[in-house]
C-alpha positions as CSV (number, residue, x, y, z in Angstrom):
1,X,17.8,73.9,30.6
2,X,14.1,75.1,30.7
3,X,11.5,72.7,31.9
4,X,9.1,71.7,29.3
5,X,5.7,71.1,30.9
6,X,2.1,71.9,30.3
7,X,2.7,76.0,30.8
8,X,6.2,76.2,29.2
9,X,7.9,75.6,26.6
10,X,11.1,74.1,28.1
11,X,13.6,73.7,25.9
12,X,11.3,72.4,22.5
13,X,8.0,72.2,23.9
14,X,5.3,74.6,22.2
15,X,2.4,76.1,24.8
16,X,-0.7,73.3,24.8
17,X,-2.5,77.1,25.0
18,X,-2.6,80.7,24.8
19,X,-0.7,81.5,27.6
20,X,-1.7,84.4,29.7
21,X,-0.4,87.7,29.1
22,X,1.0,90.4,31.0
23,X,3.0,93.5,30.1
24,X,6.7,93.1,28.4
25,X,8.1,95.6,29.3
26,X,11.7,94.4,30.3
27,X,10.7,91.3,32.0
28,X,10.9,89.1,28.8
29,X,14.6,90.5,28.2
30,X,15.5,89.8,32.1
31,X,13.9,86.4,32.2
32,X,16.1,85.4,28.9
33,X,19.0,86.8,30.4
34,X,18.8,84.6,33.8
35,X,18.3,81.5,31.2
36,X,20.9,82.0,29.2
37,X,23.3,82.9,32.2
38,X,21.9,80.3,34.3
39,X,23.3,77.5,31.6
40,X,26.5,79.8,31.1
41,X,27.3,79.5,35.0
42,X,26.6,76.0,34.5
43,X,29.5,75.0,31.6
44,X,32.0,77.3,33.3
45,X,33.3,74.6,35.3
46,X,33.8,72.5,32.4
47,X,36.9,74.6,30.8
48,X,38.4,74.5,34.7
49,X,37.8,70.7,35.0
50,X,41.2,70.3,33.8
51,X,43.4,73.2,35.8
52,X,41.3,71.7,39.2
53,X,42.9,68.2,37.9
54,X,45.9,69.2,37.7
55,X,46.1,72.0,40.6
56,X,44.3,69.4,43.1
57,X,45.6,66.4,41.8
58,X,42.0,64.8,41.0
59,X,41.0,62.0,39.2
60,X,38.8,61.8,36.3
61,X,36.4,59.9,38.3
62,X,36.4,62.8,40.9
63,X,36.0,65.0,38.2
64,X,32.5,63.3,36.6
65,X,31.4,63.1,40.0
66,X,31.3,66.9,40.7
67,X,29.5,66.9,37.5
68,X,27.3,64.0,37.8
69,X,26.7,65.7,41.6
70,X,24.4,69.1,39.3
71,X,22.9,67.1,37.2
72,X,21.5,65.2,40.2
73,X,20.8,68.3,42.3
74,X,19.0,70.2,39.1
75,X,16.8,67.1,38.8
76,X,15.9,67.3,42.7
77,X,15.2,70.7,43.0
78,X,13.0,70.6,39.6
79,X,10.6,67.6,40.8
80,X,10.6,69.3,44.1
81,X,10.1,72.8,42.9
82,X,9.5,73.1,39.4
83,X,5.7,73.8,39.7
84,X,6.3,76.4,43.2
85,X,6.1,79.6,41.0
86,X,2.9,79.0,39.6
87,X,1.4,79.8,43.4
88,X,4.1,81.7,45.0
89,X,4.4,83.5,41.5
90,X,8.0,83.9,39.1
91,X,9.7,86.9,40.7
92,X,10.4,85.3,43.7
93,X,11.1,81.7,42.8
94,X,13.2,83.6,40.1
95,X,15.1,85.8,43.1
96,X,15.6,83.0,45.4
97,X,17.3,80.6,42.3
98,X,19.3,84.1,41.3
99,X,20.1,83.8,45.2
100,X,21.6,80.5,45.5
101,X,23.3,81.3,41.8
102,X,25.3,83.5,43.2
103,X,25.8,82.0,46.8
104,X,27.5,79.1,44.6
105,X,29.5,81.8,42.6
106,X,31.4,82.6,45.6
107,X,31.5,79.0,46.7
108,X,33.5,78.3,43.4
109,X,35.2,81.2,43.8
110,X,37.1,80.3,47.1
111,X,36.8,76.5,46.3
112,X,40.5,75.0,47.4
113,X,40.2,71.4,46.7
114,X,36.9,68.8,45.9
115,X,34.9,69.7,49.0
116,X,33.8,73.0,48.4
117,X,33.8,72.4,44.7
118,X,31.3,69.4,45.1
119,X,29.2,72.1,47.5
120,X,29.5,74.6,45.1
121,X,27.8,71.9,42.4
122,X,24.9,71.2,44.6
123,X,23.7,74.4,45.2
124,X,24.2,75.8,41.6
125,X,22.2,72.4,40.9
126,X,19.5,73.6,43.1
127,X,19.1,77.1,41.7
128,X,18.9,75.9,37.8
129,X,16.4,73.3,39.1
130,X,14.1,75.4,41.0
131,X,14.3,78.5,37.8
132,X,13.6,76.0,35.7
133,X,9.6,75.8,35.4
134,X,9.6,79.7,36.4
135,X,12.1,80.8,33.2
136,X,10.1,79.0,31.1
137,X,6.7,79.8,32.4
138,X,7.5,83.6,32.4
139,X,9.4,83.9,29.0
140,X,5.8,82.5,27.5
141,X,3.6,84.4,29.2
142,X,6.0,87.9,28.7
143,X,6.3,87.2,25.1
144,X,5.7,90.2,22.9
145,X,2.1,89.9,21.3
146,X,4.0,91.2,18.1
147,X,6.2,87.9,17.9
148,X,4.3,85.0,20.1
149,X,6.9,82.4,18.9
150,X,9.8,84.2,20.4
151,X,9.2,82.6,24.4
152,X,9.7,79.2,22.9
153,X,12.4,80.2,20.9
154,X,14.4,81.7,23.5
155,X,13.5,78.8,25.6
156,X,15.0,76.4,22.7
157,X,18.3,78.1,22.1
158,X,18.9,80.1,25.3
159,X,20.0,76.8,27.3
160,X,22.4,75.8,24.2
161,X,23.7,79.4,23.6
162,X,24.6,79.6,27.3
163,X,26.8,76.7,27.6
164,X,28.3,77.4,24.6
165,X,29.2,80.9,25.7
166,X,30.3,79.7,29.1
167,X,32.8,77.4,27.7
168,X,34.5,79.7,25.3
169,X,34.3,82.6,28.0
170,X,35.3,80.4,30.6
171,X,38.4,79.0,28.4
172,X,39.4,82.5,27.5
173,X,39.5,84.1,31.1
174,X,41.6,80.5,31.9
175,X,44.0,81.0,29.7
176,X,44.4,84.7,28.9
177,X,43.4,86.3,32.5
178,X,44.4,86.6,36.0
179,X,43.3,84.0,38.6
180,X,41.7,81.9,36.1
181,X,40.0,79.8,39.3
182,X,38.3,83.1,40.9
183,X,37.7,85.8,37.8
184,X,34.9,83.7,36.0
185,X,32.8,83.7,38.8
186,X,33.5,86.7,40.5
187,X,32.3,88.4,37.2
188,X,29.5,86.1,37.2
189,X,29.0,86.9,40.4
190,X,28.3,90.6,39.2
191,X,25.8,89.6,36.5
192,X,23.8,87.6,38.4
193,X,23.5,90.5,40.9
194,X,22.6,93.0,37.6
195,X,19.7,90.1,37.0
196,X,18.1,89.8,40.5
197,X,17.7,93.7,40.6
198,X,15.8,93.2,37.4
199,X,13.7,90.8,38.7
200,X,12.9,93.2,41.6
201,X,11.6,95.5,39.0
202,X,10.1,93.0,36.4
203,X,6.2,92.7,36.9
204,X,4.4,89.6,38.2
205,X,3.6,87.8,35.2
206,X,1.9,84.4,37.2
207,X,-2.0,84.5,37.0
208,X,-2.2,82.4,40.5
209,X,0.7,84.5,42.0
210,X,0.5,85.8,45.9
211,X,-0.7,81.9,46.9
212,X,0.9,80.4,49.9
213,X,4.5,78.6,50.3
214,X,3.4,74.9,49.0
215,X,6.1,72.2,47.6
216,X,4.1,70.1,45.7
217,X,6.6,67.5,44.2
218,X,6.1,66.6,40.4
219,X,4.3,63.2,39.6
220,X,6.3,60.5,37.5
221,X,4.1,59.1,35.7
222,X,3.8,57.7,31.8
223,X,-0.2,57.2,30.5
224,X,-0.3,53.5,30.2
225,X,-1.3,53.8,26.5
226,X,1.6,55.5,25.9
227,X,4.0,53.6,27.6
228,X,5.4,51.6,24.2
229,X,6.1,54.9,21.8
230,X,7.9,56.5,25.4
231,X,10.2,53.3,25.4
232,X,11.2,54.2,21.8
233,X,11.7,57.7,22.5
234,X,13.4,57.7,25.8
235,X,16.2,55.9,24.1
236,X,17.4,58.6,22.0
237,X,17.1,61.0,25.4
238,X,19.3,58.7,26.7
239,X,21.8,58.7,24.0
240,X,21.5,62.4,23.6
241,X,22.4,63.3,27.3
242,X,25.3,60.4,27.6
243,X,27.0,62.4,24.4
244,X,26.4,65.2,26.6
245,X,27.5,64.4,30.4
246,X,30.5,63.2,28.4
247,X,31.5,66.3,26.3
248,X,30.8,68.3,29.3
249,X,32.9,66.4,32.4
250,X,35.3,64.9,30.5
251,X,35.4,66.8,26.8
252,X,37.7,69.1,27.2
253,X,40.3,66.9,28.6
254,X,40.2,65.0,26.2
255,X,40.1,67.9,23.1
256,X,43.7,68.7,25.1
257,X,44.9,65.8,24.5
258,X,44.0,64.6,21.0
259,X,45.2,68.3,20.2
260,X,48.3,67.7,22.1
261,X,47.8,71.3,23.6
262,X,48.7,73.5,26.8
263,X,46.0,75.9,25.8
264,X,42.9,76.0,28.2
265,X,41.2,77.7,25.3
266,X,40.6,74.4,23.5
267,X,38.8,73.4,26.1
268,X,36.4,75.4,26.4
269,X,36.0,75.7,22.8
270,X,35.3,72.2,22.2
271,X,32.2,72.5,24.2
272,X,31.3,76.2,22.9
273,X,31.6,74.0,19.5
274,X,29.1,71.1,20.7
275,X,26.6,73.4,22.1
276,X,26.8,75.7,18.9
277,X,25.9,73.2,16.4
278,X,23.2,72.0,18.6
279,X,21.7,75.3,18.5
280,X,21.7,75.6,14.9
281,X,20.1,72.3,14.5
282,X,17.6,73.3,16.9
283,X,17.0,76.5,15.0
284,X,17.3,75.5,11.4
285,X,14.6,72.1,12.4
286,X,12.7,73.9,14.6
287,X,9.4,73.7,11.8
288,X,10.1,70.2,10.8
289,X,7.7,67.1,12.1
290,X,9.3,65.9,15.4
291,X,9.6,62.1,14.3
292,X,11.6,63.4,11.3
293,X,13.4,65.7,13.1
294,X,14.6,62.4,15.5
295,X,15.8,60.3,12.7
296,X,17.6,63.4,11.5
297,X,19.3,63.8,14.5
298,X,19.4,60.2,15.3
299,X,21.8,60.1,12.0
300,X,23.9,63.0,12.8
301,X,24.5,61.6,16.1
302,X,25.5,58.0,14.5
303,X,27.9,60.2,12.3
304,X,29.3,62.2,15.1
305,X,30.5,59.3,16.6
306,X,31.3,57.3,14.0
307,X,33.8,60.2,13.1
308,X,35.0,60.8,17.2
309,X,35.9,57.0,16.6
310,X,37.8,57.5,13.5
311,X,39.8,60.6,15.3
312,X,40.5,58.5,18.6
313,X,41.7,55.8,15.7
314,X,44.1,58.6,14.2
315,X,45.1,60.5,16.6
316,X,43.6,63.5,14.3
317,X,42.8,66.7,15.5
318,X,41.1,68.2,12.9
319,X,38.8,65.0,12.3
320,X,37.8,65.4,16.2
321,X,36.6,69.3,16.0
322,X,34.5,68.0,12.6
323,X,33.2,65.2,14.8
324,X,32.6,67.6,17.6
325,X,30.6,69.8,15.2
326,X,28.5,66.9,13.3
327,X,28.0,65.2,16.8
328,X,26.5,68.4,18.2
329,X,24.1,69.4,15.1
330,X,22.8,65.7,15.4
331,X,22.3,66.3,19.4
332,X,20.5,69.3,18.8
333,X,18.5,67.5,16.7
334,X,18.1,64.8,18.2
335,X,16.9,66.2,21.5
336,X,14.6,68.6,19.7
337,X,12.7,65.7,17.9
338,X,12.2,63.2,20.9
339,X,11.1,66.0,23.0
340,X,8.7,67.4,21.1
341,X,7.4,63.9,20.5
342,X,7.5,62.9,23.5
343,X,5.3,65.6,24.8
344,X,2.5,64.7,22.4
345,X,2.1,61.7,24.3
346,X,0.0,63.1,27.1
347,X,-3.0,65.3,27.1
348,X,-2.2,68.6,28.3
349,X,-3.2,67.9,31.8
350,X,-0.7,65.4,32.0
351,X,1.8,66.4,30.6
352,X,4.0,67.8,33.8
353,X,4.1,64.2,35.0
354,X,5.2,62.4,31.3
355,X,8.3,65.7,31.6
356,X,9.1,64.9,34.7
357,X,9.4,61.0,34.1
358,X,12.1,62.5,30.7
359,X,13.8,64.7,32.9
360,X,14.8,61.7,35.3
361,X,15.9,59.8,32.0
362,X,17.7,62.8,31.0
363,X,19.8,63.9,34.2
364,X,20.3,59.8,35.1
365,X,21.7,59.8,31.4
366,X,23.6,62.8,31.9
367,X,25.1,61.7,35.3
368,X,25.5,58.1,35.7
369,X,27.6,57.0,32.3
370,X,30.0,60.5,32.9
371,X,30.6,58.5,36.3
372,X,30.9,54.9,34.8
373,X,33.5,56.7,32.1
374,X,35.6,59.2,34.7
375,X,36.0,55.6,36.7
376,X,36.6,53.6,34.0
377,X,39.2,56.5,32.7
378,X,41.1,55.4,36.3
379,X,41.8,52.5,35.3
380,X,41.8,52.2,31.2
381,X,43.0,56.1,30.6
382,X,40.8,58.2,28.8
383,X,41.5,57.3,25.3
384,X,40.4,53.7,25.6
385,X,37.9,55.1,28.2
386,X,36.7,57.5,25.2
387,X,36.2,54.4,22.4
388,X,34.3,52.5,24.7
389,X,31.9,54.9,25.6
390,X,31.7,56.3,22.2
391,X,30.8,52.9,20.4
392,X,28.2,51.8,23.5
393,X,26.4,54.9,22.8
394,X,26.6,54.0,19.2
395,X,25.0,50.7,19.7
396,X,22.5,52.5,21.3
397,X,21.6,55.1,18.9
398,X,21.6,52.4,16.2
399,X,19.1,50.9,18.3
400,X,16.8,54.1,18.6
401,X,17.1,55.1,14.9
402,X,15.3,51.6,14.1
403,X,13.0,52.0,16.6
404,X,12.1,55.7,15.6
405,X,11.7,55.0,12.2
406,X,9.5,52.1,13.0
407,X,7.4,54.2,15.2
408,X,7.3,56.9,12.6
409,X,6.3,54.2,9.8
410,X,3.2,53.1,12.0
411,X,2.4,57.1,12.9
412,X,1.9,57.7,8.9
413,X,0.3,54.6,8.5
414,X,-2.6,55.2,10.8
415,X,-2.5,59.1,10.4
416,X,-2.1,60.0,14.4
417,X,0.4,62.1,16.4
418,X,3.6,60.4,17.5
């Protein structure tokens, strides 16, 4: 995903100011296209998660760690580099993450067992992290003058379209194509390629671009004023990226198994599914006040699961994909809300440090329950595994809806942002 932060518009976040402007051209189209096949790249492993299992023999708690293992490495190379292309300037941040894309392409490609598949992780982690603050830096300052929303559009839906598309690709080439372990990223491999000779062409859109090489690390920090309303938002982050590391280390197993399918396809579908509904939320809320658009997703979230319970509980198919859907629309949501709540929380030359302190909520939330549940499935088997986590992260989204609504009770009582 896109980092929100004082010059971009990460994932929710609209600009804190008129961004500056440099001619379109084709670079707004190539920038959109790395996001969006950046997060594609990054779900592909997902629909495999289950043919490595079964090919390699791994355990489920192998499984969340390769996961857990990018989620980990994005939010390293994001604190490390995610401000490096405001000096150094977008193209070649951009080029060097396109780069390591597609150095851990081939790494997949000629993975034989968990070593080079955990390798393969790491550096696709690093290249999402360090594009992250340059994607969404250059897709605002390349938007079109004619449509000066679209940047933070693209940077709301790209990340969500993407891993919805990599899961249903990925789950078709698995089941329906030749060397299901090698073809997705070989082909990937090629697109990425297509991308970086873009990006040779695409303009220099950074106004401090051509500085010297300087890692300046983001700051963690939360304005002390602000540190009570964060504590009540941060929750629903961290219920919102649990659902997530979930559906995307250990979803598709278990889509195969409440199906009681062979079929890779479902797979992949189940997280194409997810990620769908959560851009339609996303898109459909996108005007509509950020507390409100919380509690919203807050509910759809308390829904989703409720209704994931009552499929584990049946055995039902059919009830899980209307869970899947219902608990994606209320992630979307969900995230969108918080976020752009969260980020009204600092003044605008603080902001970079209050993202940075959600991002490490975010990719902890994302990593360390998928690695609790994948070790926990060891032992318990995934469908016990699966009720257990579902109804913890229940409890705490129950927990965050009162909260919120509290929070959003004292916002309209005094009349200030949230």
């Amino acid at each position: 995903m896109a980092e929100p932060t004082e010059t971009t518009a990460g994932d929710i976040v609209q600009p804190t100011g008129p961004p500056a402007r440099a001619t379109t051209g084709p670079g707004f189209r190539v920038v959109g296209a790395i996001l969006v096949l950046l997060m594609l790249s990054s779900s592909v492993p997902s629909a495999l998660y289950v043919l490595y299992q079964q090919r390699w023999g791994l355990s489920s708690g192998t499984i969340t760690v390769v996961f857990a293992l990018y989620a980990v490495t994005v939010l390293g190379g994001l604190l490390l580099f995610g401000s490096l292309s405001d000096t150094l300037g977008r193209r070649p941040v951009l080029g060097a993450a396109l780069i390591l894309a597609i150095v851990s392409m081939a790494l997949f490609a000629g993975a034989q067992g968990p070593a080079l598949l955990l390798a393969a992780r790491a550096v696709q982690g690093l290249a999402v992290g360090l594009a992250t603050g340059a994607m969404g830096a250059a897709l605002l300052e390349l938007t079109p003058p004619s449509r000066p929303a679209l940047g933070a559009q693209v940077n709301s839906a790209g990340p969500t379209v993407g891993i919805g598309l990599g899961g249903l690709g990925a789950g078709l080439l698995v089941q329906y194509a030749p060397a299901p372990t090698v073809l997705s990223y070989l082909l990937l491999i090629g697109a990425f390629t297509v991308t970086l000779a873009g990006v040779v062409r695409m303009r220099e859109s950074a106004p401090g671009a051509g500085g010297r090489l300087r890692v300046v690390p983001h700051r963690i920090r939360v304005p002390a004023a602000s540190r009570g309303r964060f504590a009540v938002l941060v929750l629903t982050i961290v219920a919102v990226w649990s659902v997530g590391g979930f559906y995307l280390s250990l979803g598709p197993h278990l889509a195969l198994s409440l199906l009681r399918s062979t079929n890779y396809l479902v797979g992949g579908a189940t997280v194409a599914l997810l990620a769908g509904a959560a851009t339609g939320a996303q898109l459909l809320l996108g005007r509509t006040e950020a507390l409100r658009t919380a509690v919203l997703g807050l509910c759809g979230l308390l829904a989703g699961l409720g209704l994931v319970l009552l499929a584990l509980g049946l055995g039902s198919a059919p009830v899980f994909l209307v869970a899947t859907a219902v608990l994606g629309c209320g992630w979307g949501a969900a995230f969108l809300g918080s976020f752009r709540a969260l980020s009204a929380l600092a003044d605008p030359a603080h902001r970079g440090e209050l993202t940075a302190a959600v991002y490490v909520f975010a990719y902890l939330a994302m990593s360390v329950p998928a690695v609790l549940a994948g070790m926990l499935t060891n032992i318990h088997g995934l469908h016990r595994t699966s009720v257990g986590f579902m109804a913890a992260v229940a409890g705490v989204c129950a927990l965050a809806l009162v909260v919120t609504l509290r929070l959003s009770a004292r916002v309209r009582a005094e009349g200030s942002t949230p």
